[in-house]
C-alpha positions as CSV (number, residue, x, y, z in Angstrom):
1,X,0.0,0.0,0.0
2,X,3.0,2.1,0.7
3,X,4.6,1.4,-2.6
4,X,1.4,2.2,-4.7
5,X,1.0,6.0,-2.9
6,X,4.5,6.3,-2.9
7,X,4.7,5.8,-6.8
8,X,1.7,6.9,-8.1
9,X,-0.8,8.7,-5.9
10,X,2.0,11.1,-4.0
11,X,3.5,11.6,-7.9
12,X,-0.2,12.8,-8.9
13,X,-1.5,14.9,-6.7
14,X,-1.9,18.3,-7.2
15,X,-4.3,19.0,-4.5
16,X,-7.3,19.5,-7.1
17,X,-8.8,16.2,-6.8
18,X,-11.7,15.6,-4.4
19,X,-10.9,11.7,-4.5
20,X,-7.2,9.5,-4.9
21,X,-7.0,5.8,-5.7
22,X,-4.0,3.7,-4.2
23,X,-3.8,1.0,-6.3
24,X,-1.8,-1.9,-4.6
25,X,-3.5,-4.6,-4.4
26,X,-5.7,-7.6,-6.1
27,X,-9.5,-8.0,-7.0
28,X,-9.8,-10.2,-3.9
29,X,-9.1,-7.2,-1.2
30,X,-12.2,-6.0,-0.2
31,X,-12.8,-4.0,3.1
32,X,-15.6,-1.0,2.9
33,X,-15.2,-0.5,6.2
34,X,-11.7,1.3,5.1
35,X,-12.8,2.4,1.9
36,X,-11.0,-0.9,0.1
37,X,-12.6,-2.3,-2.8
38,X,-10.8,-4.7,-5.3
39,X,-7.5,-3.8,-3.6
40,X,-7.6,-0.1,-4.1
41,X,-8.1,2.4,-1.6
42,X,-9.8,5.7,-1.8
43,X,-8.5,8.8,0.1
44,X,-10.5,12.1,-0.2
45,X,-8.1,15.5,-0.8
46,X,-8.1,16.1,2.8
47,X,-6.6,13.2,3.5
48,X,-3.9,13.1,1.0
49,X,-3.0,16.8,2.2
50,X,-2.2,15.7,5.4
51,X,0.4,13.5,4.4
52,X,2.0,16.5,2.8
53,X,1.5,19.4,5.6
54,X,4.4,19.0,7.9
55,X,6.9,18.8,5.7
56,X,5.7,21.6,3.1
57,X,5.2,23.7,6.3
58,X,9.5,22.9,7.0
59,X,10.2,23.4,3.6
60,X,8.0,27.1,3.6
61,X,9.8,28.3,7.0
62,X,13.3,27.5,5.4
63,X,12.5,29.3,2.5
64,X,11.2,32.4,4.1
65,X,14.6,31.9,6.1
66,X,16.4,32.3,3.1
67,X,14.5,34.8,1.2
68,X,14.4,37.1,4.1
69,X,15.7,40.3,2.9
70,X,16.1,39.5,-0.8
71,X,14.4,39.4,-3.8
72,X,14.3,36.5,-6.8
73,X,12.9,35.7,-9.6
74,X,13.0,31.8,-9.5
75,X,12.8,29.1,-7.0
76,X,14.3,25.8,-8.5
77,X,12.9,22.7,-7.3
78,X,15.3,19.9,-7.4
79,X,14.8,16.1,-6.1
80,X,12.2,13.5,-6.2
81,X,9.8,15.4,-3.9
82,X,10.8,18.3,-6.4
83,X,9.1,16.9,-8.7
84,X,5.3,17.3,-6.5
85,X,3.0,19.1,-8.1
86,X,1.5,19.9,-4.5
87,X,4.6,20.9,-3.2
88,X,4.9,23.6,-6.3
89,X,1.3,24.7,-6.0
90,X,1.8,25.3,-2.2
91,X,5.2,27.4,-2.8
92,X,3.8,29.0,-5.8
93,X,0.6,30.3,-3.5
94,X,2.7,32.0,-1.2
95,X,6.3,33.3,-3.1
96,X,4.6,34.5,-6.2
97,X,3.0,37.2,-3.7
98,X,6.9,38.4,-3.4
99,X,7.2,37.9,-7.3
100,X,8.7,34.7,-7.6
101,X,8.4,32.0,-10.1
102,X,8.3,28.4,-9.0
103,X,10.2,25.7,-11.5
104,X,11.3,22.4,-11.5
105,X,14.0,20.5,-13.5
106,X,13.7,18.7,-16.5
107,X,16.4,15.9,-15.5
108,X,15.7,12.6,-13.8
109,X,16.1,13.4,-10.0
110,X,18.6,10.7,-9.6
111,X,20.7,13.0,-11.8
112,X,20.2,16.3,-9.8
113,X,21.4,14.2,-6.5
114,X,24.5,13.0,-8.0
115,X,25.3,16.4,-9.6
116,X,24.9,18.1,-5.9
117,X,26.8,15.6,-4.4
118,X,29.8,15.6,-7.0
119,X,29.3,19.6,-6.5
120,X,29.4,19.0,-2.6
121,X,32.3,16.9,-3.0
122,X,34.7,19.1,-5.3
123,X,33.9,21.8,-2.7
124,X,34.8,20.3,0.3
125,X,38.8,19.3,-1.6
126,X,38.9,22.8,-2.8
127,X,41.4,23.9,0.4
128,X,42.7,26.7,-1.9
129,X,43.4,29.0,-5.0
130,X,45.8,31.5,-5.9
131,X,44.3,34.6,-7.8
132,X,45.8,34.0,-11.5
133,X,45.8,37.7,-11.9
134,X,45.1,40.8,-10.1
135,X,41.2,42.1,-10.7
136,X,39.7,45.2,-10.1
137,X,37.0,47.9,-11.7
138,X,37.1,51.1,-12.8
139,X,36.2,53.9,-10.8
140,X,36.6,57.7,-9.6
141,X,38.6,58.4,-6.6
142,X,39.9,61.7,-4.6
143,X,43.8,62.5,-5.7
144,X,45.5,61.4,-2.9
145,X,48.7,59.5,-5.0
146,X,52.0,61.8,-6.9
147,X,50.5,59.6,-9.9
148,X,47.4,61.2,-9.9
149,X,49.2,64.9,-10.7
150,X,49.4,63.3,-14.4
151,X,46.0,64.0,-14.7
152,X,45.2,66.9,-12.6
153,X,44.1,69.3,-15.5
154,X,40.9,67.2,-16.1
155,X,40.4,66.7,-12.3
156,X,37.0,68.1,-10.7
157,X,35.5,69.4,-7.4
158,X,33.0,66.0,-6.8
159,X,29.6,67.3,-4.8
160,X,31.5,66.2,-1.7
161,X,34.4,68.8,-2.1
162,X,36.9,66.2,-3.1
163,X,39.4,66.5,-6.0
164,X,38.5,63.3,-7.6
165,X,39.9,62.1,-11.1
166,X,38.0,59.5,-12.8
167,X,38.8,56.2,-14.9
168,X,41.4,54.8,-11.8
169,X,41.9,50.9,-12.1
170,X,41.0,50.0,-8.3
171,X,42.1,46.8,-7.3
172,X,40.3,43.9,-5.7
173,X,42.0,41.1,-5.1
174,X,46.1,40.8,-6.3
175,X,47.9,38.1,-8.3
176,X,49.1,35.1,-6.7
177,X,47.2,36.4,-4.0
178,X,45.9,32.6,-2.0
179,X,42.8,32.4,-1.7
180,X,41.7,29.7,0.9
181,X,37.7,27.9,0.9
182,X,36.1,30.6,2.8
183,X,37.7,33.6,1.6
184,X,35.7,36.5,1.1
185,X,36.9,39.9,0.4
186,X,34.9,43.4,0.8
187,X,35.0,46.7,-0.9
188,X,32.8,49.7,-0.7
189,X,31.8,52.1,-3.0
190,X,30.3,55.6,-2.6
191,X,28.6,57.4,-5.2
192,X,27.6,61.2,-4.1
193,X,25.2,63.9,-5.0
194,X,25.0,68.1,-4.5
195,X,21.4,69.0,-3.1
196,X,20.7,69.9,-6.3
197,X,21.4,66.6,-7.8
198,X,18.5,64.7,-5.1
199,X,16.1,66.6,-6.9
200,X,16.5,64.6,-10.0
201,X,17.1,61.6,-8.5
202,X,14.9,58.4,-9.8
203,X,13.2,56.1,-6.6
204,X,14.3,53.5,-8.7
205,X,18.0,52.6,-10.4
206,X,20.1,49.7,-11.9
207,X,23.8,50.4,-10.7
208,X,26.2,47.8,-12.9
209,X,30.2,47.2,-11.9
210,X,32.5,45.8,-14.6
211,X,35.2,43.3,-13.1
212,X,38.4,43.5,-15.0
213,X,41.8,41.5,-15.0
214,X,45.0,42.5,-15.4
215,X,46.4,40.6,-17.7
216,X,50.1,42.6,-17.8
217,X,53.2,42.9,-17.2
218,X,54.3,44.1,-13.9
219,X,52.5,45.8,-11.2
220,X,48.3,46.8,-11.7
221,X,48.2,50.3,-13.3
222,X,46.4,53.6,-11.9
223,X,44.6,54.2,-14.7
224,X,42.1,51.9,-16.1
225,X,41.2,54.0,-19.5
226,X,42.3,56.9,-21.1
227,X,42.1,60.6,-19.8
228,X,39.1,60.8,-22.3
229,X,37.5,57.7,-20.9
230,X,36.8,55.8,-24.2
231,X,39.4,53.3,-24.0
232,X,40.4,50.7,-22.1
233,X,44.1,50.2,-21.8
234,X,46.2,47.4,-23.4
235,X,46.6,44.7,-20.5
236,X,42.8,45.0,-19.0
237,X,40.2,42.3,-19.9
238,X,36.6,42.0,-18.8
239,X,35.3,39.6,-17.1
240,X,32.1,39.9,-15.6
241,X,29.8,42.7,-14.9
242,X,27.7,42.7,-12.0
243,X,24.1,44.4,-11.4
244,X,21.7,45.7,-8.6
245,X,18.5,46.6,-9.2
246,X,17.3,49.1,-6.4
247,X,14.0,50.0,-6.2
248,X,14.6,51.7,-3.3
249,X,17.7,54.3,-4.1
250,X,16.4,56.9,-1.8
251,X,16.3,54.9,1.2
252,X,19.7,53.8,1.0
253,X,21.0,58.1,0.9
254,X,22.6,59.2,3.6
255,X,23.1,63.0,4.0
256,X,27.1,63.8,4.6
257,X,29.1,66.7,5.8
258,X,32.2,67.3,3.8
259,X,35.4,70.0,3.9
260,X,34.4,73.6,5.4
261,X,30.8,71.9,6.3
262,X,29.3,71.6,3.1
263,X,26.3,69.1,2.9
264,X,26.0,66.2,0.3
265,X,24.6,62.9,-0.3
266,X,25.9,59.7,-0.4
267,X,25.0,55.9,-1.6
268,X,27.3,53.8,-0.3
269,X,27.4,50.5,-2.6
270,X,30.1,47.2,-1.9
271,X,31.7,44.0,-4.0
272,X,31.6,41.0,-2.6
273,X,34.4,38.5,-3.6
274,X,34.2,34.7,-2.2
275,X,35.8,31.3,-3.3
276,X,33.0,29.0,-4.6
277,X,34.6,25.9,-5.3
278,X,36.9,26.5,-7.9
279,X,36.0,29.7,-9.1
280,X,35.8,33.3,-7.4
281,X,32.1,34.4,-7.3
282,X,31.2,38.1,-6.9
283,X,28.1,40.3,-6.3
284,X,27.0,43.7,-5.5
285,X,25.4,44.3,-1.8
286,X,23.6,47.4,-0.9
287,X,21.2,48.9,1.9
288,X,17.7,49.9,1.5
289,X,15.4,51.0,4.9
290,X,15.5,48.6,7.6
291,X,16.8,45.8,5.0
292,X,20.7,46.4,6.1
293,X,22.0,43.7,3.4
294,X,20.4,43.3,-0.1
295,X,21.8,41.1,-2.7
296,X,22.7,41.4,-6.5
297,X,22.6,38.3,-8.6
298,X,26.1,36.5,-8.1
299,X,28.2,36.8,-11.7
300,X,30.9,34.0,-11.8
301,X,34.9,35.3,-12.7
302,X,35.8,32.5,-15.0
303,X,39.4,30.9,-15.3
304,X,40.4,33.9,-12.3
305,X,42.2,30.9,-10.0
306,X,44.7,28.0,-10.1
């Protein structure tokens, strides 16, 4: 009896159904008394549900764990019980109120299992990596190096009464740099605005961050592009851009007091570098309200370790 729910009935149910046959047995199994007749048995919805609740309810609660704080688009289903339509209906009743889409995979579970635990298992013998070159983005900074004079002509006041020159190469994480199975590396970002500039500020942005390598000889160089900004040097190659949507840009302002007391405002943005297995994995983290970490999708630095 077991078997038969087990392989068809719990496969089938989508909790639409006002009655459910187990089919296990023979013509000869007869007891009305349980609702058996020619050794099939016949469980109302209700009943079927119930064999589901307690572990749907787990599987909700961990999921609210996780989501806490972020927002996706997809929730992948992987597993035999993966495959439930029950178990999608049930997730897709309560996360597609935070505007996320249930989906399951196409392969045979057996194959998702042994993928995760092959995954599993090259983590766990990753001990570590060295950086196979240095990586970095491009970005604006207040002088404060003798190799910043070089460009001093096209350097501005920025709205927080800094000297700032744009189009630095800022470094991230340096060559040959080890990188051991829970590294993680930080760095924050700030971009700042003149009261005048908050008045034409959208509720609503997409901030992007290009990774680069640095593929040359020697040590990584100040400058990322050229004094006009439309071209990358010879030695830098992309190799991932990252992305955060924030719906929410206001909120994450803070008002700032710079040189002499003059007010600005300033959105403080970070990169997040980790070791995932064998690769480096980054993404872009942010504040918004009383949500002190939001997430960006993670983007993968291909071929960055050794």
């Amino acid at each position: 009896m077991v078997r038969g729910f087990e392989s068809k009935t719990k496969r089938l149910f989508d909790g639409t159904q006002t009655s459910n046959v187990v089919d296990f047995g023979g013509n000869k199994d007869n007891d009305r008394s349980y609702g058996i007749i020619k050794g099939k048995l016949i469980l109302s919805k209700d009943e079927v549900a119930q064999t589901f609740d307690n572990v749907i309810g787990g599987i909700v609660e961990s999921c609210q764990k996780l989501l806490r704080g972020r927002r996706v688009e997809h929730i992948l289903l992987v597993g035999g019980f993966g495959e439930s339509p029950y178990l999608k209906k049930r997730l897709m009743d309560i996360f597609s109120k935070q505007g996320a889409t249930v989906v399951t995979v196409e392969q045979p579970s057996r194959k998702a299992a042994a993928e995760g635990g092959a995954i599993w298992y090259i983590k766990r013998q990753v001990k570590a990596r060295a950086a196979r070159f240095t990586l970095g983005t491009i970005s604006s900074v207040a002088v404060h190096r003798a190799e910043h004079l070089e460009r001093i002509e096209s350097a501005f006041v920025d709205s927080d009464g800094l000297l700032t020159v744009r189009n630095t190469f800022t470094t991230l994480v340096k060559k040959d740099e080890v990188l051991d199975d829970d590294y993680s590396h930080t760095a924050s970002f700030a971009a700042v605005f003149s009261a005048v500039e908050m008045l034409f500020i959208p509720e609503s942005v997409n901030r992007k961050m290009d990774i680069y390598a640095w593929e040359g000889e020697g040590d990584a160089p100040v400058w990322a592009e050229n004094e006009e900004g439309d071209e990358i040097i010879p030695g830098l190659r992309l190799l991932c851009s990252l992305e955060a949507d924030m719906p929410r840009l206001k909120e994450s302002i803070k008002e700032m007091t710079g040189p002499g007391g003059k007010k600005y405002f300033q959105s403080d943005i970070r990169v997040l570098i980790f070791l995932g297995g064998t690769e480096l994995t980054a993404r872009l983290q942010w504040s918004e309200g009383q949500e002190k970490n939001c997430d960006g999708p993670v983007g993968i630095i291909s071929n960055s370790t050794v």
